[in-house]
C-alpha positions in Angstrom: -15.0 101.5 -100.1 -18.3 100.0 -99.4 -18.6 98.7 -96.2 -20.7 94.6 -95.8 -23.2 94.3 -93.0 -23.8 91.0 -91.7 -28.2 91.2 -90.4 -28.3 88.7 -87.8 -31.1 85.4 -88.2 -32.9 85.4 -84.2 -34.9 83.2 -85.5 -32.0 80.6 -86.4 -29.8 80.9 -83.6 -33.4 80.7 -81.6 -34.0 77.1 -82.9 -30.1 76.1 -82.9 -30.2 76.8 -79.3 -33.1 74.4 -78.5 -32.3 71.9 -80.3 -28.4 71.9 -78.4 -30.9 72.2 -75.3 -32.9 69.6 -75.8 -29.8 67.3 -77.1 -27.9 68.3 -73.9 -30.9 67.3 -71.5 -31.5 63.7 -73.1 -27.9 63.6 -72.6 -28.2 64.4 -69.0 -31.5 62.6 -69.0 -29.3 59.4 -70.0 -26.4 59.8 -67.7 -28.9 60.3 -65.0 -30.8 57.0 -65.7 -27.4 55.0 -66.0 -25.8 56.5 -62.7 -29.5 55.7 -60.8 -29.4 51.9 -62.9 -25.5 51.3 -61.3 -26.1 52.6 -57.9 -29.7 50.3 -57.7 -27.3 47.3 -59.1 -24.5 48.0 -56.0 -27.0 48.7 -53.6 -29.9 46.1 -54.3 -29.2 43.3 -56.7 -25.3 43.5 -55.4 -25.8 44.2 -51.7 -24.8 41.2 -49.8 -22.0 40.6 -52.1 -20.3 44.1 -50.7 -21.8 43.7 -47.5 -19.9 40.6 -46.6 -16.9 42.4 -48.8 -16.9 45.2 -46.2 -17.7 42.9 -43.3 -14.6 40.2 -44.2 -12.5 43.6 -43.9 -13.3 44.5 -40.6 -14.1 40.9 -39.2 -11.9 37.6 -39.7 -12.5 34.2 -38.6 -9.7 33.1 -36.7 -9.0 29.4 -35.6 -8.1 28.3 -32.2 -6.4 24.6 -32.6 -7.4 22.1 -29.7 -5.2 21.2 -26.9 -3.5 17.6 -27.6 -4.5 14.9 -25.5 -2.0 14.0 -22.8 -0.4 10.2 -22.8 0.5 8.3 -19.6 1.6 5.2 -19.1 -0.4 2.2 -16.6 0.2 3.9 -13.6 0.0 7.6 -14.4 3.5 8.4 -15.4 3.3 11.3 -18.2 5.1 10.0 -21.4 3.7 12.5 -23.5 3.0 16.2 -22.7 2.6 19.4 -24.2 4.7 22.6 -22.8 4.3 26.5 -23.4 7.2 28.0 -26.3 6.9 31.3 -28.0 5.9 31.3 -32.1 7.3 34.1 -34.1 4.2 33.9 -37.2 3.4 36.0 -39.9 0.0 36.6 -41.5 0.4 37.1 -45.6 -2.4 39.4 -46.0 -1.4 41.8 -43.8 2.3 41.9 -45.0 2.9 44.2 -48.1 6.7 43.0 -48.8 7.1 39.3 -47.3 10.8 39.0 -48.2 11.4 42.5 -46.8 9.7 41.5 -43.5 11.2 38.5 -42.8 14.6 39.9 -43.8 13.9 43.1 -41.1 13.2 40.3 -38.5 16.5 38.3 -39.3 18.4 41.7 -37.3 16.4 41.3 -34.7 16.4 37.2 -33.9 18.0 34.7 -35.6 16.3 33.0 -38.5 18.3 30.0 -40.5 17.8 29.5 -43.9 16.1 26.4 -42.5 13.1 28.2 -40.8 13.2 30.1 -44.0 12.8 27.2 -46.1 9.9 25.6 -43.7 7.9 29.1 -43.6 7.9 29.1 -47.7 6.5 25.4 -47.4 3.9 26.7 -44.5 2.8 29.5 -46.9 1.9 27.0 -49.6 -0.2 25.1 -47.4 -2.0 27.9 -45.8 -4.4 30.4 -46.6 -3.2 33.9 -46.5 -5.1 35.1 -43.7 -4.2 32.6 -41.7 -0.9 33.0 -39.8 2.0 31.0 -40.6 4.8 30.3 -37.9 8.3 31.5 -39.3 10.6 30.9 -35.8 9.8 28.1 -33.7 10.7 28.2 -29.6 11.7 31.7 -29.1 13.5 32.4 -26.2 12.7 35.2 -23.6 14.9 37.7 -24.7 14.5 37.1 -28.2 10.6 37.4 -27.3 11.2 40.6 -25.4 13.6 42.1 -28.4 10.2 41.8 -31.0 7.8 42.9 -28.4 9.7 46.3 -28.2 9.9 46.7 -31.9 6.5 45.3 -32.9 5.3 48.5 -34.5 7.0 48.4 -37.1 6.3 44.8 -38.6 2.5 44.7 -39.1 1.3 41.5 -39.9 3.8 40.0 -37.7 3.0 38.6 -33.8 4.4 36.4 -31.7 2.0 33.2 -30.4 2.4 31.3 -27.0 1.6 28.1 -28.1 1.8 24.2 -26.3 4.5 22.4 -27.7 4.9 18.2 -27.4 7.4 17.3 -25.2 8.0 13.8 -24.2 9.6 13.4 -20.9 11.0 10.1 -21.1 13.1 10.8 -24.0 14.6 7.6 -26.0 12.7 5.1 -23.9 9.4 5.7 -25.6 10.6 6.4 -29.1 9.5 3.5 -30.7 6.0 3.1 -28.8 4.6 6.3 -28.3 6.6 7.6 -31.1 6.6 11.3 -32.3 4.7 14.2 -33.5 6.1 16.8 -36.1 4.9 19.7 -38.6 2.2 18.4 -40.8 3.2 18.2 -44.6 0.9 18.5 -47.8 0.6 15.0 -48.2 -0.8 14.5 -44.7 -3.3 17.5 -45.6 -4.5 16.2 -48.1 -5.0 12.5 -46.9 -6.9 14.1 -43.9 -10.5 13.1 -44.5 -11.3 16.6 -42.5 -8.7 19.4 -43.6 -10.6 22.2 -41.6 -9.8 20.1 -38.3 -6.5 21.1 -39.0 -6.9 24.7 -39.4 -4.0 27.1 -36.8 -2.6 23.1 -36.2 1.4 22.8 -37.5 2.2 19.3 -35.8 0.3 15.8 -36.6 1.5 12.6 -35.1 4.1 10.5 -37.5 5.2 7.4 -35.7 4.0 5.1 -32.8 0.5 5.5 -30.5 0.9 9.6 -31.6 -0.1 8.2 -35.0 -2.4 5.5 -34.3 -4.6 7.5 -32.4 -4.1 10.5 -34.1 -7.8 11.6 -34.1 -8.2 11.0 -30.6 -5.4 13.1 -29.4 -6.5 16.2 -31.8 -9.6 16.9 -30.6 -11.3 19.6 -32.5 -10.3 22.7 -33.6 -12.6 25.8 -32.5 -13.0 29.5 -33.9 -13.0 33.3 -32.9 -14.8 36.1 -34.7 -12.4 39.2 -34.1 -13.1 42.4 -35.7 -10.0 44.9 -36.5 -8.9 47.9 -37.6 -7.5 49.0 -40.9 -4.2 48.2 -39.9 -5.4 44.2 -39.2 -4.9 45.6 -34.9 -7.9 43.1 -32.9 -10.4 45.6 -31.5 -12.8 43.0 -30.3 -14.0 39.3 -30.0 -17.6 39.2 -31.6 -17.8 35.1 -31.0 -15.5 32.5 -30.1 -16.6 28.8 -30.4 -14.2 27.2 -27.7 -11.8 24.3 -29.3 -12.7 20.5 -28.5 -9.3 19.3 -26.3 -7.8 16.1 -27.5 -8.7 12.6 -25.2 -5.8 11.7 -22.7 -4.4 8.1 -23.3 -3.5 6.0 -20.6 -1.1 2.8 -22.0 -1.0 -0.4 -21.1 2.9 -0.5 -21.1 5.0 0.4 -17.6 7.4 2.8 -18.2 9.9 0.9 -14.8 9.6 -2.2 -16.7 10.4 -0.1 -20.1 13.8 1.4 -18.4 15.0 -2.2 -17.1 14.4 -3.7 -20.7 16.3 -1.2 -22.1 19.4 -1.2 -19.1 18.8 -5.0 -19.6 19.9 -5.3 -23.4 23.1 -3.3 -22.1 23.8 -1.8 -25.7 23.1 -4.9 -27.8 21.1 -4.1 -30.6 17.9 -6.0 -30.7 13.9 -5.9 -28.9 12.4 -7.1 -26.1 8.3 -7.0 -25.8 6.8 -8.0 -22.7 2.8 -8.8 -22.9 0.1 -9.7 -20.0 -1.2 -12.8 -21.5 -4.5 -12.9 -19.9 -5.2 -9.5 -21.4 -2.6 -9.2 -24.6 -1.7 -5.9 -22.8 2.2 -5.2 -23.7 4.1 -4.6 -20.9 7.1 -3.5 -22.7 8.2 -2.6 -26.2 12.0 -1.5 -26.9 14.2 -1.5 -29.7 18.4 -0.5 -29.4 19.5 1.4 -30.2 16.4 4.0 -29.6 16.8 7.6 -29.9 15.6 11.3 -28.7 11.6 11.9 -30.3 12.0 15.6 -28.9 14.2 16.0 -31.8 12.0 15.7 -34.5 9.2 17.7 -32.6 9.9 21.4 -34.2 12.0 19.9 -36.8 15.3 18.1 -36.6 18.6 19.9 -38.2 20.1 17.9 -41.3 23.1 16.8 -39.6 21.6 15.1 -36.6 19.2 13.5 -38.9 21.9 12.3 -41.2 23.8 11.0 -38.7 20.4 9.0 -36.9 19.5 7.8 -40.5 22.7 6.5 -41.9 23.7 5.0 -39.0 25.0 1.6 -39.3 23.2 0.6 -35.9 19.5 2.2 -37.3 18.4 3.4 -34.2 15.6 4.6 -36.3 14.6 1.0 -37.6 11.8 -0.1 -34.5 12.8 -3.9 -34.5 10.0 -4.8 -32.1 7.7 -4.3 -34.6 9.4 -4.5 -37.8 12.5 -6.5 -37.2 11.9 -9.3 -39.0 14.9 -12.6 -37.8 14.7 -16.3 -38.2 13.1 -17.5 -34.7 15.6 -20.7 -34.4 14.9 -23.0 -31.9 11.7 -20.9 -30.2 9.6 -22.3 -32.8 10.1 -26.2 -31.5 7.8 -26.2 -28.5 5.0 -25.7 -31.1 5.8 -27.9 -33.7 6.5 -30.7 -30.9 2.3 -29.5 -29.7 1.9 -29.8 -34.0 3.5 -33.5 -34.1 1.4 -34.8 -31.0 -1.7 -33.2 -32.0 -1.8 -34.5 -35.2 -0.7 -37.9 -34.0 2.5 -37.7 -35.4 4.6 -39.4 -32.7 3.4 -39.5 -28.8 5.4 -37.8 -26.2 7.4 -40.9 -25.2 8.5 -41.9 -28.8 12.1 -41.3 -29.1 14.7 -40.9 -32.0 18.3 -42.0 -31.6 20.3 -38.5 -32.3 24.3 -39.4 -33.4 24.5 -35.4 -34.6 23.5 -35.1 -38.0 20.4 -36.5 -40.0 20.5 -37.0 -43.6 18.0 -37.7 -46.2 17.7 -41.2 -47.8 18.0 -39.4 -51.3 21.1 -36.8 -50.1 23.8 -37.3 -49.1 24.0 -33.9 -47.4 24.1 -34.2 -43.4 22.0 -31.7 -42.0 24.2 -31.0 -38.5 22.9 -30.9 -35.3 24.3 -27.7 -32.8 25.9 -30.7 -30.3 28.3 -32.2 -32.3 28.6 -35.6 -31.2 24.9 -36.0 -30.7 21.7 -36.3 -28.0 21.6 -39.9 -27.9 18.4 -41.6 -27.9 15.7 -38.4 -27.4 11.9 -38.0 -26.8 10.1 -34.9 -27.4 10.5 -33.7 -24.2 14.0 -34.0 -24.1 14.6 -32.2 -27.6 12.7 -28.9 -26.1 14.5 -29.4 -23.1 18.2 -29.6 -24.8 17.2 -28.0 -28.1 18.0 -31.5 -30.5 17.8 -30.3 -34.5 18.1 -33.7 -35.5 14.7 -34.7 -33.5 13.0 -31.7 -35.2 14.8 -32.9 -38.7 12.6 -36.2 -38.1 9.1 -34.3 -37.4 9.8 -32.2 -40.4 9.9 -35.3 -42.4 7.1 -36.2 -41.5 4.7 -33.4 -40.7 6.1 -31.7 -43.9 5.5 -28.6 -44.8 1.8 -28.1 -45.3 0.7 -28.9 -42.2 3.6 -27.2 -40.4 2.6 -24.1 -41.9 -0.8 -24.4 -41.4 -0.3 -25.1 -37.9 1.7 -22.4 -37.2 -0.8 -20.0 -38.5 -3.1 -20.7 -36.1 -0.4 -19.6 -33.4 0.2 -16.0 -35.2 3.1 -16.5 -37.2 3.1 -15.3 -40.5 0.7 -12.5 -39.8 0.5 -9.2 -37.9 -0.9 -9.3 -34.5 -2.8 -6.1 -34.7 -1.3 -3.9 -32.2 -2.4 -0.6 -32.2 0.7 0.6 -33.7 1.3 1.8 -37.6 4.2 -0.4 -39.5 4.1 -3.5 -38.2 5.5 -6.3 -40.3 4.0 -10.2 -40.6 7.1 -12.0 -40.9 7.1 -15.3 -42.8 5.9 -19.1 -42.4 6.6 -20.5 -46.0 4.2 -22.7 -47.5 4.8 -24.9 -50.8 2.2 -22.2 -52.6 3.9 -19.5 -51.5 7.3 -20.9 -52.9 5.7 -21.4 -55.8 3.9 -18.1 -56.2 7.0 -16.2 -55.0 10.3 -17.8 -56.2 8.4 -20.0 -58.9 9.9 -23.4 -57.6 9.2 -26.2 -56.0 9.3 -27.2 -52.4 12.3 -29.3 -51.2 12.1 -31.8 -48.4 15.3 -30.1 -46.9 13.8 -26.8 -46.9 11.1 -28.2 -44.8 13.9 -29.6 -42.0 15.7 -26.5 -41.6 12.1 -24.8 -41.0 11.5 -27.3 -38.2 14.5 -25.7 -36.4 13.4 -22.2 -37.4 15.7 -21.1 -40.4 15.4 -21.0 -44.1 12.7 -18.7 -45.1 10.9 -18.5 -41.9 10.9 -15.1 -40.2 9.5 -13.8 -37.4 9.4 -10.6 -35.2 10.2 -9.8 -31.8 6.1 -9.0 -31.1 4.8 -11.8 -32.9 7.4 -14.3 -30.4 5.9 -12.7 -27.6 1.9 -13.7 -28.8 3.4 -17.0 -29.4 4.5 -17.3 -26.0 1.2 -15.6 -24.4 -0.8 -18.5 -26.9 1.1 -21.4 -25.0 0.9 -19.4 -21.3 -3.1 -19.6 -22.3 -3.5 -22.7 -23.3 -4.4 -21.6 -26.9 -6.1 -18.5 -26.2 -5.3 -15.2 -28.5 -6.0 -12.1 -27.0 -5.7 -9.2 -29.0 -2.3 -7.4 -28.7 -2.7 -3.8 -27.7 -1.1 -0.5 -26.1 -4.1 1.4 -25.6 -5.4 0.9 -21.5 -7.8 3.4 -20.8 -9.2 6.9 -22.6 -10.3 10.3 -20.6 -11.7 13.5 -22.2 -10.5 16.2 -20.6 -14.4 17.2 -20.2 -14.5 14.2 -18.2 -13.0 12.4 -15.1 -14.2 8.7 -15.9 -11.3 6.6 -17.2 -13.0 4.0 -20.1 -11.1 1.2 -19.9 -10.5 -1.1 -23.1 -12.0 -4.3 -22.7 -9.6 -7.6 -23.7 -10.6 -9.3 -26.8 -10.3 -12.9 -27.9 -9.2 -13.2 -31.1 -9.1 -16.7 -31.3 -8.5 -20.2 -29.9 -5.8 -22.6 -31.0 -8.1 -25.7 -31.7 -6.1 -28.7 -29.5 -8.3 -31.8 -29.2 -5.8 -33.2 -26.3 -5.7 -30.8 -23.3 -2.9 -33.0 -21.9 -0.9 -31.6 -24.7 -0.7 -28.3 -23.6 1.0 -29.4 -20.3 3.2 -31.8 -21.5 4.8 -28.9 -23.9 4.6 -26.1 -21.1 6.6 -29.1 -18.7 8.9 -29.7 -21.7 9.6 -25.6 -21.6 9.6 -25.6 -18.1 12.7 -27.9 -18.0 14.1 -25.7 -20.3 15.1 -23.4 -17.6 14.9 -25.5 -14.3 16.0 -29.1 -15.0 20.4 -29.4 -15.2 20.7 -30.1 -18.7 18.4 -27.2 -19.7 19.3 -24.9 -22.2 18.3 -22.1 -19.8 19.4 -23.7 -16.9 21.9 -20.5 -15.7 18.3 -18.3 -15.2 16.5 -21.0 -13.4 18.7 -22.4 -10.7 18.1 -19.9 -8.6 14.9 -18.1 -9.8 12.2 -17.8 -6.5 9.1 -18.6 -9.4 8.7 -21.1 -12.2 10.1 -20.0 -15.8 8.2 -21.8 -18.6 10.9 -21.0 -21.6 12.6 -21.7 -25.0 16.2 -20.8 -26.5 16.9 -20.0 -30.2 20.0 -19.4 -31.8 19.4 -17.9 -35.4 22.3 -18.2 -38.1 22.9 -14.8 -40.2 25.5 -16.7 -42.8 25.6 -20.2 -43.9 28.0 -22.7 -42.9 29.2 -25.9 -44.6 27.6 -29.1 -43.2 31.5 -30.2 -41.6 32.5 -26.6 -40.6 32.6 -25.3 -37.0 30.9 -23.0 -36.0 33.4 -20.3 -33.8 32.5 -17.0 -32.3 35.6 -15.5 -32.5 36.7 -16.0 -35.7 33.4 -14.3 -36.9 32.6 -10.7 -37.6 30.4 -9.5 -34.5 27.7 -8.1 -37.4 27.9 -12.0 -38.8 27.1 -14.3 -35.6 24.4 -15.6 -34.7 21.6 -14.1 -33.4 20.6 -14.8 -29.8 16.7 -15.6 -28.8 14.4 -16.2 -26.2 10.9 -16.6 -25.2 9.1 -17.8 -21.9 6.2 -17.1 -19.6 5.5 -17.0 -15.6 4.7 -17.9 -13.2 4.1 -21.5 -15.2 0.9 -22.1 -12.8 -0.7 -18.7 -13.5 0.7 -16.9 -15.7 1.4 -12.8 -15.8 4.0 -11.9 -18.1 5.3 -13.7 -21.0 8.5 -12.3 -23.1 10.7 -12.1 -25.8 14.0 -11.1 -26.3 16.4 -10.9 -29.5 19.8 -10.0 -29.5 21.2 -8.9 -32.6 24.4 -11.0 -33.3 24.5 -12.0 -29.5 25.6 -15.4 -29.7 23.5 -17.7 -27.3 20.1 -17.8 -26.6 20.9 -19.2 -23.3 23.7 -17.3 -22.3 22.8 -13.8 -24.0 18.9 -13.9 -24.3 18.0 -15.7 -21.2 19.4 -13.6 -18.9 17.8 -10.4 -19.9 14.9 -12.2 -20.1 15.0 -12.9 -16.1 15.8 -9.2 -15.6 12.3 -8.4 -16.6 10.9 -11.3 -15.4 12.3 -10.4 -11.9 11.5 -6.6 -12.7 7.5 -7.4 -12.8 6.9 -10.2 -11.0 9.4 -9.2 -8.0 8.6 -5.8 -7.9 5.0 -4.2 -6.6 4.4 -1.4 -9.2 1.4 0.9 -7.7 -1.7 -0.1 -9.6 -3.8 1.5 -11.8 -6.8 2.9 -10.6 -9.9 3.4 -12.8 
């Protein structure tokens, strides 16, 4: 068997080997340029971007929310303050499993499904590295029982933070009104967001609203760097937070309690203004109710039963309460008739009870049944006669009544610096016609001389009126707000008053004679008021209105006691005094109360005597 013998080629394998060399070292040659190209994009063209990637992981911007601006009211009584609780808050970005976390926690302190529900609201508002509050005013213990097992929820702390408390409870509700957690919406209307930033709470209702951006302040920041586990090792920075401005109020929270004792459970308002200044006094609405409630959230059932209350505590009825003024409105029609040269203050009417129309035979009734008698001006305020105001209605009609009463305030807001208020109504013919798309009837312009029929007023806008006539025509501006301090800053700065305009009267005389006619009112015998003024120690300038909620045929009687208590007729009153120099003037409505003279009046004089009897410590600026 011949055996085959392979002779090796050196020469072959020789070249086959450099060539796989040289191969293999452009191949290394490449990787090495593309590993150098990468590393000189990450560490020159990409550098800041990674830089501040590394930095954000070891440093966060945290923000510190400003203190909120205390409220007081004229004489340094605190209405509005804020007080330390404990904030159980989770940061997202530190919490692997959120569910699993917050379910761990719910063994250690009680969480509702409510706080539940508000933390997934809070998350969508905020961003994830900034901490979101899960358990609102922890208690001690409960604060203690976290502290001890805090290692094992990272992510999770507990806060001190100030919440608002408002001492006074339901006697400020409707004036200072409330703060409460800050929703998307109110985010999003904010025109600065990042002012907002570690803030939950925003002011809803009343002055806390109005002067929202006052009583913010502005929010400040801290620079912390941590550890890998999110633990704060340092503060690099910290730009300090801008505390909110104190308020000081114009109203006097004595004055405020004695309105509200005064109304004795009625439903209904009373606002008390300065009229030299348009500073109010007093503003309460009954039923009221408890603002601390809605501060860190209100449970369902306690707001159910606030908002379907038949009594609507929540409704503010100084502001927004919108009633038929009666009888109130007469003193300034009566200063509309003589102005206008209508009839002079000695012409009289003869009143037999009723007036009618020569074109109906409809008889509009008069609230005395057998009649007045023969009647001047003065003696209608005095004694409250329809059927004189039926007779200016006919002839003033409806035009120049409305245009007249405009230049008082009704029909439009007064522009206190509170959010919601309403205008009311003083109907014209156009806006009949632009409205209801009808025509204006000659009756309709009667049963506005006595304050009825379409014509609506509120409880605020009765008290301007009455501060117009104590001035002699003078508007001030209606306001709340007395006097601002920064917290930076021990100078008070006052609010100045402001005129807002002047009732144009070419007769001064008139003025008096009106203010004599309301002065009667209360002080002469056969005034409506007379009960309050007989023995009052200072002179009462004042009107009475009754206010129908139903109709009533022309020949029916009209009987309290036969008639639902929510169906009678609603009790008014406005005055002013000292009628020389005036100080306070007032108004009061009492919902289904009957008689403005024997419902109205009297609480009237209770905060009549309240201010004017009484030597409140002043307010020092």
């Amino acid at each position: 068997m011949v055996r085959r013998v392979t002779i090796r080629d050196h020469i072959l394998e020789s070249r086959l080997f450099s060539q796989r060399s040289v191969v293999a070292l452009i191949l290394m040659v490449l990787l090495a340029l593309i590993l150098i190209a990468r590393m000189t994009y990450l560490q020159v063209f990409s550098h800041d971007h990674f830089t501040t990637l590394s930095h954000n992981n070891r440093v966060n911007i945290v923000p510190i929310p400003p203190t909120r601006g205390l409220i007081f009211d004229r004489n340094g009584v605190l209405l509005a303050q804020n007080t330390p609780s404990f904030t159980l808050e989770i940061t997202p970005e530190r919490v692997a499993d959120i569910d699993a976390t917050v379910a761990a926690l719910s063994k250690l302190i009680e969480i509702s499904e409510r706080d539940i529900s508000r933390f997934r609201k809070f998350l969508q508002q905020k961003r994830r590295f900034e901490s979101v509050p899960l358990r609102f005013q922890l208690n001690e213990e409960e604060a203690a029982r976290f502290s001890v097992n805090r290692h094992r929820f990272p992510g999770v702390d507990i806060k001190a933070r100030l919440s608002r408390y408002y001492p006074m409870g339901d006697l400020v509700a409707h004036s200072v009104g409330y703060v409460a957690r800050i929703n998307v919406k109110e985010l999003q209307q904010l025109t600065d967001p990042s002012n907002y930033s570690g803030t939950t709470h925003y002011g809803k209702t009343g002055v806390e609203r109005y002067y929202e951006k006052l009583l913010h302040g502005r929010v400040g920041y801290e620079k912390i760097e941590t550890n890998a586990q999110g633990r704060v090792l340092r503060t690099l920075e910290r730009i300090p937070p801008v505390p909110g401005s104190d308020l000081y109020l114009t109203i006097d929270i004595n004055l405020q309690a004695i309105a509200k004792d005064a109304l004795d459970g009625h439903r209904g308002a009373i606002v008390a203004l300065e009229p030299g200044s348009g500073e109010v006094l007093a503003l309460i609405s009954t039923p009221t109710f408890d603002p601390n409630l809605f501060v860190n959230g209100i449970d369902q059932e306690s707001y159910d039963a606030l908002q379907f209350s038949r009594d609507q505590p929540l409704f503010n009825r100084a502001m927004r309460g919108q009633y038929p003024p009666g009888s109130t409105v007469k003193p300034f029609l009566g200063l509309a008739a003589l102005e206008q040269n209508i009839i002079e203050a000695s012409t009289q009417i003869f009143c037999p009870g009723w007036f009618k129309l020569e074109s109906d035979e409809r008889r509009y009734r008069d609230w005395k049944r057998r009649g007045h008698g023969h009647t001047s001006l003065l003696k209608a305020i005095r004694e409250s006669c329809d059927v004189y105001f039926y007779n200016l209605a006919l002839r003033l009609g409806i035009d120049r009544m409305h245009d007249f009463m405009s230049l008082i305030g009704f029909g439009h807001v007064t522009g206190i610096d509170i959010s919601g208020e309403l205008a009311g109504l003083m109907p014209s013919r156009q806006w009949k016609r632009k409205t209801h798309r009808q025509p204006w009837y000659i009756g309709e312009s009667l049963i506005t001389a006595i304050g009825q029929g379409f014509t609506l007023a509120t409880p605020l806008q009765l008290a301007a009126a009455s501060a117009v006539l104590a001035n002699r025509g003078m508007r001030m501006q209606v306001h709340m707000l007395r006097a601002t301090q920064s917290q930076h800053d021990a100078r008070k700065v006052m609010r100045e008053p402001v005129v807002v305009g002047q009732v144009p009267v070419q007769e001064p005389a008139n003025w008096d004679f009106i203010v004599e006619a309301m002065r009667s009112v209360v002080h002469s015998p056969r005034g409506s008021a007379f009960r309050i003024g007989r023995d009052a120690p200072y002179q009462i300038a004042g009107k009475t209105g009754t206010a129908q909620v139903f109709g009533m045929k022309a020949d029916e009687k009209y009987v309290s006691a036969d008639i639902a208590e929510r169906l009678r007729d609603h009790a008014l009153f406005i005055a002013f005094a000292p009628v020389d120099e005036p100080r306070i003037a007032v108004a009061v409505v009492v919902e289904n109360g009957g008689g403005g003279g024997s419902v109205a009046a009297p609480i009237a004089r209770k905060v009549l005597d309240a201010y004017l009897l009484s030597s409140p410590a002043g307010f020092t600026p």
